[in-house]
C-alpha positions, 0 to 999 in steps of 0.5 A, a space after each residue: 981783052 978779056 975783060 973788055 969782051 967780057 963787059 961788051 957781051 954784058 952791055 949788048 946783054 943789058 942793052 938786048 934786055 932793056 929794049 925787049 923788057 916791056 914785051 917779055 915782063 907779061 911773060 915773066 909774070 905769067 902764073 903757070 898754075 893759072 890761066 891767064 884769061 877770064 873765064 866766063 863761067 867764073 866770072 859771072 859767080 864772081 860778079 853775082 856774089 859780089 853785087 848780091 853781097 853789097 845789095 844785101 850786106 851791111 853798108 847799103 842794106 843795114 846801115 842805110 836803106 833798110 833804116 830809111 824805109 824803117 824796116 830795121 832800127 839800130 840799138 846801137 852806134 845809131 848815127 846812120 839811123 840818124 842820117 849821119 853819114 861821112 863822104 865815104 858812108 855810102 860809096 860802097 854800091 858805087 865803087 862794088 858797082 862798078 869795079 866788081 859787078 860793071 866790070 865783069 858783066 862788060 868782059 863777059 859779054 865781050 866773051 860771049 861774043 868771041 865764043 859765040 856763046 849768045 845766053 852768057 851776054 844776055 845773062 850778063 845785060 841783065 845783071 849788069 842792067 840790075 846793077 846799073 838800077 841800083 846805082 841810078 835808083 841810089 845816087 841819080 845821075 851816074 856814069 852808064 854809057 861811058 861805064 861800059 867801055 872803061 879802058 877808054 873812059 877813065 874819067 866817065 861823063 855822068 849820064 841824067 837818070 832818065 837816059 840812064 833808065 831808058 838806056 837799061 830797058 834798051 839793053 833788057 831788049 837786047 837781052 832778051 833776044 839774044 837768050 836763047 832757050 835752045 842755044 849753048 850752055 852757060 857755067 857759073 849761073 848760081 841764080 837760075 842754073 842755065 834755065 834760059 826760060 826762067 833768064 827771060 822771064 827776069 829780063 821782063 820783069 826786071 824790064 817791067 820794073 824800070 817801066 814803072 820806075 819812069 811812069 811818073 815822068 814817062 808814062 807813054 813809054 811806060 806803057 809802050 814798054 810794058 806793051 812791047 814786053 806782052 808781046 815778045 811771049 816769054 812772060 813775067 816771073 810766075 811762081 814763087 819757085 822762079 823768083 830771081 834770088 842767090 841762096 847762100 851757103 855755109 861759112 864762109 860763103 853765108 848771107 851777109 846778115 847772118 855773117 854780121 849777127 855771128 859777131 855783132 848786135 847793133 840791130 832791131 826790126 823797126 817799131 814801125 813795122 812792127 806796128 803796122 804788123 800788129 794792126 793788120 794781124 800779119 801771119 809774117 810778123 814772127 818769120 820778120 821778127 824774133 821774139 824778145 829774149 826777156 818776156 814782154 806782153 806782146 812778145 815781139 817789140 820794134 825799136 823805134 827809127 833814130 833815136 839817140 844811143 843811150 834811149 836806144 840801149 836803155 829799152 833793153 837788148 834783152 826786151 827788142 826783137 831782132 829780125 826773124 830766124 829766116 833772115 838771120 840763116 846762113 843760107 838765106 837768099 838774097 832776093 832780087 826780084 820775087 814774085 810777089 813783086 812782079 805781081 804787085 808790078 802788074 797790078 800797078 800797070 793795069 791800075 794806071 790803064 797800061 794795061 787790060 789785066 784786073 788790078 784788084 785780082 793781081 793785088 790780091 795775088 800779090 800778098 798772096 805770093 808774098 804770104 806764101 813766100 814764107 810758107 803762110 798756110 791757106 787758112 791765114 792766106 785768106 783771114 788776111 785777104 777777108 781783112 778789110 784793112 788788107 782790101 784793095 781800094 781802086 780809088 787809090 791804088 798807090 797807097 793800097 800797093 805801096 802799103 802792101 809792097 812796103 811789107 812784101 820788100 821787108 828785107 830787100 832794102 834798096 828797091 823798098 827804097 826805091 818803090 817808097 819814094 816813087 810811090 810815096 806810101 806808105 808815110 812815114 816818119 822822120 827817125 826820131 832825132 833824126 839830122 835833116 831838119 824833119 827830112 828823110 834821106 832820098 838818095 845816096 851821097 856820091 863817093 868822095 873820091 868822085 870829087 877828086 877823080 873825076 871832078 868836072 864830071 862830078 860837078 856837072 852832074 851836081 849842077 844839073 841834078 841838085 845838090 849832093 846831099 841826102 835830101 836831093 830829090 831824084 828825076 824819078 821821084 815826082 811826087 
């Protein structure tokens, strides 16, 4: 009998145990050392490293995007200078994008709403319309209005890059009004440190910039936009002290770039920049570029785009210039929006008549905030503006911005990428054995896994948008 009672509790026991499992395992799994619910302060320093690490890190910014606009070259393992690239070669910015950056800036903002805390949601909208930009301005047509909502969408349908685009500047409106310079306080901010005015200002640049991203397919929007956005007051990013960046720490929190040249020398500044430096007599060329380590006569020599590994390394380590000193600091910021391109942004708009500002004044403000980013003193301030090559020329205004923006966006990979292709200057070259057929990339790969995943909506996007190769060219990119 005893027995018998015995397994009988031990029966209701399990039995008991088995049908209360799944609501006492959360429980059990509780860390009593750590809170159990996200909060918003560390959630968005989290989020903002994560998206400026894959912006400014080595898959999407060295390897690929500062090599298409021929701003870096690679001296060795030159297969991505090459347009070489695998199913997985360019996944990161999707998969960084949208696990680690969408992700986040989504359960902030549906915090900021249980605590009523209306600035924590509109930094959120911005960042996550920033991190959506890179994705759509990379690959074309992506998951956006399904990616918001991830727990219901496991498999998003892939929205066209013109609602994509008109989506964000719907969500920039958003989040402008609801930053409140007089409302409650937010944590964790490591770009703006809870200066909601400066958070408004970047909501309309960053608003401004999108505009002009479609103008080419859309100009009475651009235009409406940029309109709306003069008359909500809050202003442009307007110094170089307001400029949208994270500035990086010591080890083990350094910049990207300076982490990879601790331990590796794959990299060169370009020869096309390089040259294009000379010819102008550009005060930046010793802040983009160091000296060659063996003298050389002009003692800064760019590695030209593309070439094979052996014609790389046979011009010498020794006798090619890396990037500058600037770039390679552990605290160096990784820019997301500089003055200087808001600037170059205003001169565009009053260019194409969406505005009644004075391009060539704004132009000539806009190399000079870029000059002045990196403490160029007065004097070569203006030998370069007096410079009639450096002139703005009103009858073609795309190619005295687009040649400007080019140099004021050195190190910025992707948006160089982005405003290259919209603007179409300035023109370069294929790399010199280069893989496309005397193409250049104009978009990303999509990730492999895409295929696999999400296979229906991975084709649907690819029979409307094109092919998914690198030469596909993208809604935005017209001419």
């Amino acid at each position: 009998m005893k027995l018998k009672y015995t397994f009988l509790i031990c029966s209701a026991a399990a039995s008991m145990a088995l049908s209360s499992c799944k609501k006492d395992l959360s429980e059990i799994n509780q860390n009593p050392n750590a809170s159990e619910n996200a909060q918003p302060d560390y959630l968005l320093t989290g989020a903002t490293k994560a998206t400026a690490d894959t912006y400014w890190g080595t898959t999407n910014n060295m390897d690929a995007s500062l090599l298409f606009v021929q701003h870096w070259a690679k001296i060795q393992y030159t297969d991505p200078d090459r347009y070489i690239y695998t199913n997985t070669g360019l996944q990161e910015l999707w998969t960084v994008g949208y696990t680690k950056s969408i992700l986040n800036y989504n359960q902030i903002i549906k915090l900021a709403d249980e605590l009523a805390n209306p600035n924590y949601k509109g930094v959120a909208l911005v960042l996550r319309s920033w991190a959506f930009s890179l994705l759509t301005d990379n690959y074309g047509d992506i998951p956006y209005t399904e990616a918001t909502n991830i727990d219901e969408y496991l498999t998003p349908t892939y929205d066209k890059q013109k609602d994509v685009y008109f989506g964000l500047l719907e969500d920039l409106k958003t989040a402008q009004a609801s930053l409140s310079i007089s409302g409650p306080v937010i944590g964790g901010d490591v770009i703006y440190k809870n200066n909601i005015a400066l958070w408004k200002k970047f909501a309309n640049s960053l608003r401004l910039r999108i505009a002009l991203r479609i103008a080419d397919r859309e100009p009475e929007k651009a235009k409406a936009v940029i309109a709306e956005i003069q008359a909500e007051g809050s202003g442009y990013i307007s110094a170089n002290n307001e400029t949208a960046q994270m500035i990086y720490l010591a080890s083990p929190n350094q910049n990207p770039i300076s982490n990879l040249f601790d331990t590796r020398d794959d990299y060169r500044i370009s020869k096309t920049i390089v040259d294009r430096l000379f010819a102008l007599n550009d005060p930046r060329l010793p802040v983009y570029a160091s000296k060659t380590q063996a003298a050389t006569p002009t003692n800064y020599v760019g590695l030209p785009n593309g070439l094979l590994v052996g014609d790389a390394s046979n011009l010498g380590f020794t006798r090619t210039s890396k990037p500058g000193a600037y770039f390679l600091a552990p605290s160096a910021p990784a820019v997301i929006m500089s003055y200087a391109e808001v600037l170059f942004d205003r001169a565009e708009a009053a260019a194409r008549g969406f505005t009644a500002e004075n391009a060539a004044d704004l132009y000539k403000q806009a190399v000079t905030a870029s000059l002045q980013q990196y403490n160029v003193g007065d004097a070569d301030v203006n030998a370069y503006l007096a410079s009639p090559a450096v002139q703005y020329d009103a009858a073609n205004f795309r190619k005295s911005i687009g040649d400007q923006k080019w140099i004021a966006l050195f190190g910025q990979g992707l948006e160089a990428f982005a405003e290259w292709r919209r603007l179409d200057y300035p023109q370069l070259q294929p790399a010199v054995a280069g893989t496309l057929g005397g193409k250049m990339p104009l978009r990303f790969l999509y990730p492999d896994k895409e295929q696999s995943l999400n296979g229906a909506n991975y084709k649907a996007a690819v029979a409307s948008q094109g092919a998914d190769q690198l030469t596909t060219k993208l809604w935005f990119d017209v001419n």
